[in-house]
C-alpha positions in Angstrom: 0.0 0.0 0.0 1.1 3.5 -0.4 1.2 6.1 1.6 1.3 10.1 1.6 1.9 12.6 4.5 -0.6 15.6 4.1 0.5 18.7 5.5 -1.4 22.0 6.5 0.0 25.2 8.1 -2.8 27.1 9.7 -3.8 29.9 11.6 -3.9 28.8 15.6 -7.5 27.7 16.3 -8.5 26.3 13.1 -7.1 23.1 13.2 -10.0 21.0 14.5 -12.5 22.1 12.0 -9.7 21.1 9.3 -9.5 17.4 11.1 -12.8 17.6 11.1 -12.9 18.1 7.2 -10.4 15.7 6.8 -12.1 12.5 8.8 -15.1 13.3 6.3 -13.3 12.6 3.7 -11.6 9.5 5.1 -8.9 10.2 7.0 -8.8 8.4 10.2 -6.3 10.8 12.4 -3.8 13.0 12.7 -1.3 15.3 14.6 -1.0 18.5 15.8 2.0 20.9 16.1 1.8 24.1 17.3 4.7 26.5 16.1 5.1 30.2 14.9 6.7 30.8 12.2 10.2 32.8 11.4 9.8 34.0 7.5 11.0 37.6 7.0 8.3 40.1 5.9 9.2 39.5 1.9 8.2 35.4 2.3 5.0 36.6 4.5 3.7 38.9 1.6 4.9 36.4 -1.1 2.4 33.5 0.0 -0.1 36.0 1.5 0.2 35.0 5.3 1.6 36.1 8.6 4.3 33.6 9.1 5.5 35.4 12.6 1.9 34.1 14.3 1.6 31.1 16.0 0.6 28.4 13.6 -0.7 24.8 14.4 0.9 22.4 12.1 -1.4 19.7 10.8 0.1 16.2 10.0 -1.7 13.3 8.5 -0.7 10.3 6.7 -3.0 8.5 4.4 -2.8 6.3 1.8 -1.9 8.0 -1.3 -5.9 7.2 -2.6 -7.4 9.6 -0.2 -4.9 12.6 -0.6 -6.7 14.5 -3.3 -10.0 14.2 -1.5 -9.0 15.2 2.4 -6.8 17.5 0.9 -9.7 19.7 -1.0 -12.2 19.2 1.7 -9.4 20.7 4.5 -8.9 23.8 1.7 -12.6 24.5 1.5 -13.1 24.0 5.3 -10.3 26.2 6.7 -11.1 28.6 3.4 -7.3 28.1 1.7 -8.9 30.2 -1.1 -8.3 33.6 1.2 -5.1 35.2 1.1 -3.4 34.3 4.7 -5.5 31.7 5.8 -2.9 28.7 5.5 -0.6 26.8 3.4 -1.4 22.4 2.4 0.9 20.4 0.5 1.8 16.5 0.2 4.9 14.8 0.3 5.4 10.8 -0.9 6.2 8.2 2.3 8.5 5.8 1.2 8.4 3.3 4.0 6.2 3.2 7.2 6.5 2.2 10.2 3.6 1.2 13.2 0.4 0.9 11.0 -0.9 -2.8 12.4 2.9 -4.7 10.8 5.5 -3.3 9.8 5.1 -3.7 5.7 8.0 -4.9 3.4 8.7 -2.3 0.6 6.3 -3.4 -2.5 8.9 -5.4 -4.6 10.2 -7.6 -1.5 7.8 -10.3 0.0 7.4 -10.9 3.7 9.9 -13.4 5.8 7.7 -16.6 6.5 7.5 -17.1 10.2 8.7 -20.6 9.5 11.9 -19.3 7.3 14.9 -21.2 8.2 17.6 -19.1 8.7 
């Protein structure tokens, strides 16, 4: 299976109508950072937000099937559209770790438990 980490830089206090957005549309959980940013005044202007202010940082991995969908419904939730409300973006997970077993990459196969070694 394949995996994606979604990732959303918001204004403090919108974070958990943005979870909420995002369990609609099938994610099951996620984690919460808070932070303030350190961008001079140029960067703030350039992506139309107050980097200085404290931010909560949204992290949520999903497989890569579901990152188009909790990623529009978070936008339209936390109103991305607006100049200043936020920054999402996605990066590829190549291996992960602590989801039920540990999964081999996709071109090895599992050890048996019976291998002989």
């Amino acid at each position: 299976m394949k995996y994606e980490v979604i990732f959303f830089i918001l204004n403090k206090g919108h974070v958990d109508e943005a979870m909420t957005a995002a369990r609609e549309a099938g994610a099951t959980g996620g984690t919460v950072i808070t932070g303030r940013g350190s961008a001079t005044e140029e960067i703030s202007k350039a992506f139309g937000i107050d980097f200085r202010q404290e931010k909560e940082i949204l992290l949520i991995l999903c497989e890569s099937r579901l990152r188009t969908d909790i990623m529009s419904a978070i936008s339209k939730k936390a109103g991305l559209s607006k100049p200043g409300c936020g920054i999402g973006f996605s990066l590829p997970v190549e291996d992960v770790a602590g989801i039920g077993k540990t999964a081999p990459p996709e071109n090895e196969t599992a050890p048996t438990e019976n291998a002989a070694e």
